[in-house]
N, C-alpha and C positions, 0 to 999 in steps of 0.2 A: 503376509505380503511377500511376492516374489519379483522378479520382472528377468524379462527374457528379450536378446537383441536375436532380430530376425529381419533380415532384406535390412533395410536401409529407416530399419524403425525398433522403436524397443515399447515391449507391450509390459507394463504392469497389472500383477493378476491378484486379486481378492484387499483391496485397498480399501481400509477404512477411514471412515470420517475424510472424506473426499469427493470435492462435489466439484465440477471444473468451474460450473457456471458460477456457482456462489463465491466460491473464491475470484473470479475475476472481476466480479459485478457487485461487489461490495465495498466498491470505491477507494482499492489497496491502490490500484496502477491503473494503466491508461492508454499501455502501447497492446493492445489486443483488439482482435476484429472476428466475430460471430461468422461463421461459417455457415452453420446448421444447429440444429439440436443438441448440443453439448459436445462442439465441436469449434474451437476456435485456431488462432492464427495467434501467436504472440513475437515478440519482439524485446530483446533482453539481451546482455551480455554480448552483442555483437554476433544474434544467431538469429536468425529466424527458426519457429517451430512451431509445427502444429500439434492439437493435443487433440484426442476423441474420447469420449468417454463410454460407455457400456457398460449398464451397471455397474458392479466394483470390477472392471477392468478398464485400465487407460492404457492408452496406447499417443506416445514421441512418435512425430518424423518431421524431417528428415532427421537421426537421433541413431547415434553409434553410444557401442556401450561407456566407450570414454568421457563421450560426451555427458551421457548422463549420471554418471556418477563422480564427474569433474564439476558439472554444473546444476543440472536438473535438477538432480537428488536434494541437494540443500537448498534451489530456489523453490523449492514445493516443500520445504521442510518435511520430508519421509521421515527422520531419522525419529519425529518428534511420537508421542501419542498423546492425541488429543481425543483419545476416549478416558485416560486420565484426568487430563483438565475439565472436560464438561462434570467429570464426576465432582473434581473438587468445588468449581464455581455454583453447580446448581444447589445453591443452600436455600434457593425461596422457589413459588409457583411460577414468578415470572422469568425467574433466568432458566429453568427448566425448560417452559414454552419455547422461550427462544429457541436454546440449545437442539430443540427439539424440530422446532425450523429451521434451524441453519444451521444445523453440526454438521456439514460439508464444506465450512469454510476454515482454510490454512490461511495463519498471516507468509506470506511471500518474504523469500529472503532476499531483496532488490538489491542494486547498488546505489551507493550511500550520495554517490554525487549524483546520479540522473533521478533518483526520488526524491533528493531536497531542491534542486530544481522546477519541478514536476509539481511538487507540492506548493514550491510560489507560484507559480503560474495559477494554481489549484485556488487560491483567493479569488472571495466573492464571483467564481467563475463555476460555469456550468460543465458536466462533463462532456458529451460532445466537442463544446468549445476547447474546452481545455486539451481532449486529444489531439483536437485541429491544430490547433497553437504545436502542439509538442510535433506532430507528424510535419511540419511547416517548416520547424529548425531542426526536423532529423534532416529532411528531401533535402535544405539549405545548403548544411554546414557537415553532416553526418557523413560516412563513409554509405558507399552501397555495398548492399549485400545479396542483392540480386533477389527478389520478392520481397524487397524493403530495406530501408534505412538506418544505417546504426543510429544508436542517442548520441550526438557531438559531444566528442574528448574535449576535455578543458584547449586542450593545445590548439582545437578546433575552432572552439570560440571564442580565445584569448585575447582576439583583436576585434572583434564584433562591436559595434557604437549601439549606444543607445536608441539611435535612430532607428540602425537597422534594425535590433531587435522589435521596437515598435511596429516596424513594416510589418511583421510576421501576426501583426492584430493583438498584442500583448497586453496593450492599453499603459495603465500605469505601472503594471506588473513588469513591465520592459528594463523601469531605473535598478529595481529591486535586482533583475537577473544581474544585471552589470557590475550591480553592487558586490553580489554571491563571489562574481566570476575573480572580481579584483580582488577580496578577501581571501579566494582560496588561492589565487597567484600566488599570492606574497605572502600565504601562509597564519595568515592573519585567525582565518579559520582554517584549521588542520585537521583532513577526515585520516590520514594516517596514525592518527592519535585518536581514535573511539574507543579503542578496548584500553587504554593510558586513564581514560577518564570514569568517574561518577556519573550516575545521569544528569546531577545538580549540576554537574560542571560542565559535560554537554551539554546541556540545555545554556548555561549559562554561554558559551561559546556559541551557539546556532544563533541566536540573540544579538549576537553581533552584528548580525547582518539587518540591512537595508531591510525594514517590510516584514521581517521576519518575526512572528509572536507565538504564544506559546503552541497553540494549535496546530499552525505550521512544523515549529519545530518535534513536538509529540508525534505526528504521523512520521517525520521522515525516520525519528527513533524509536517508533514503533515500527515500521515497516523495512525499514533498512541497515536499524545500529543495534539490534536484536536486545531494544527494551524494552521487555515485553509486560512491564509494570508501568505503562503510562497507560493514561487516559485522554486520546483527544477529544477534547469537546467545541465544536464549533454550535452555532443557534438552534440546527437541528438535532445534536444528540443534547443540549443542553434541556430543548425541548420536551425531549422522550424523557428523560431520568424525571425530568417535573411531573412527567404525564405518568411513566410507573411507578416512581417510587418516594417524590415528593407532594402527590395530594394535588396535584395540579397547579402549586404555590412555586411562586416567582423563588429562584432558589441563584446563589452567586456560583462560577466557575468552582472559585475555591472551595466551595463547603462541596460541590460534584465531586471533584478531584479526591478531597478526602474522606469520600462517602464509597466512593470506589476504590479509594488504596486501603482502606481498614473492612471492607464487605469483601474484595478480591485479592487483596495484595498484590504477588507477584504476576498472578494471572487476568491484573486489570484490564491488558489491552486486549484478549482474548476474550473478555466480557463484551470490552465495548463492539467489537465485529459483531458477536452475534445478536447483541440486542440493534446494534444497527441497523444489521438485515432486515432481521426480525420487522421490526418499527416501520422501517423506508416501504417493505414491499408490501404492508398491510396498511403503511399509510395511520400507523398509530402516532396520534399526537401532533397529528397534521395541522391541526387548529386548537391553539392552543387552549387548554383548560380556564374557564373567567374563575 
């Protein structure tokens, strides 16, 4: 892999295990908008950018080299290989399959306060809705940045009521943000303190908060606090694991959890994306096994 800055864009040339669509459409984030054919529009770190895809060449803009190697570089995880990981994880015929469907997917390297956020709103909510909601209190409270809106800094939303949050169509998930937002004030919950902590004791601190349970917490430390040994299970991957690999039988969180920390180990959250994909876009385990 190489990448080269040219005009007011930087082209990445011979990228593997790299797929724009499947990385963004695998329900990591939420501030992204379809363009064309493996071509979106994202929104992150207080930039806008657009991404194209072409075979294994991608191509940034508007994207200087600083930029992408200040930012980009690490929110697409380059640095990573994940033809390694697919190697390690595919120990049966179905993580193969998957791997096999969706080894274009990168976990993103987000920021830790606009994806714990993102991810309560993300309760019993649909994605559409849930972008709306988020692009609702960027336009609000966010900074512009001229083809869209930053995620609102704490400092931004620090006085925000309950109320208004609600206005923004939040529903119940409105007390919960309030709750985030007061905790991280007053330091109650401390995201300057992730790489200080265990994941036991990150999770035990995300937990603090309003609304917040373990699924919740496992995406934003899977997609944002570089735990890449969690497993989130909400209804539908709880589903799937029933449908692949438990016989169809009613099976608890915890026995999942540790069916994929002793089958993946450290690479559990990189299973759980691609069996995700895999699952959601072929609609395995839609209905569940009697």
């Amino acid at each position: 892999m190489e990448y080269k800055a040219k005009d007011d864009s930087v082209i990445i040339e011979n990228v593997k295990n790299f797929n724009i669509e499947q990385i963004l459409e695998c329900g990591q984030c939420f501030r992204f908008k379809k363009i064309g054919d493996m071509h979106y529009k994202i929104i992150a770190y207080d930039r806008v950018l657009y991404i194209k895809q072409e075979g294994n060449n991608v191509t940034l803009y508007p994207c200087g080299k600083e930029d992408y190697e200040s930012i980009w570089h690490n929110y697409f995880d380059m640095d990573r290989d994940y033809g390694y990981i697919i190697e390690k994880i595919s120990t049966d015929d179905i993580m193969k399959t998957a791997c096999d469907y969706a080894g274009g997917i990168r976990i993103l390297n987000q920021e830790p306060y606009e994806c714990l956020l993102s991810f309560i709103i993300s309760q019993n909510n649909n994605i559409p809705r849930i972008k709306g909601i988020i692009s609702k209190m960027a336009e609000g409270y966010g900074s512009d940045l001229g083809g869209g809106y930053a995620f609102p800094k704490l400092s931004q939303l620090s006085g925000v009521t309950e109320e208004e949050l609600f206005a923004l169509r939040m529903g119940f998930r409105a007390k919960y943000i309030r709750d985030c937002l007061d905790k991280l004030i007053y330091k109650e919950v401390d995201l300057e303190k992730i790489h200080e902590l265990t994941t036991a004791e990150l999770l035990d601190m995300l937990l603090k908060i309003k609304g917040v349970g373990q699924k919740v917490a496992d995406c934003a430390m899977l997609f944002s606090m570089g735990r890449r040994e969690v497993f989130p299970t909400d209804v539908w991957v709880k589903r799937v694991m029933e449908h692949l690999y438990f016989g169809g039988k009613e099976t608890d969180i915890k026995t999942i959890h540790s069916f994929a920390r002793d089958k993946w180990g450290e690479y559990a959250g990189y299973a759980q994306q691609y069996l995700f994909y895999y699952a959601r876009t072929l609609k395995i385990g839609k209905e569940k096994t009697k």
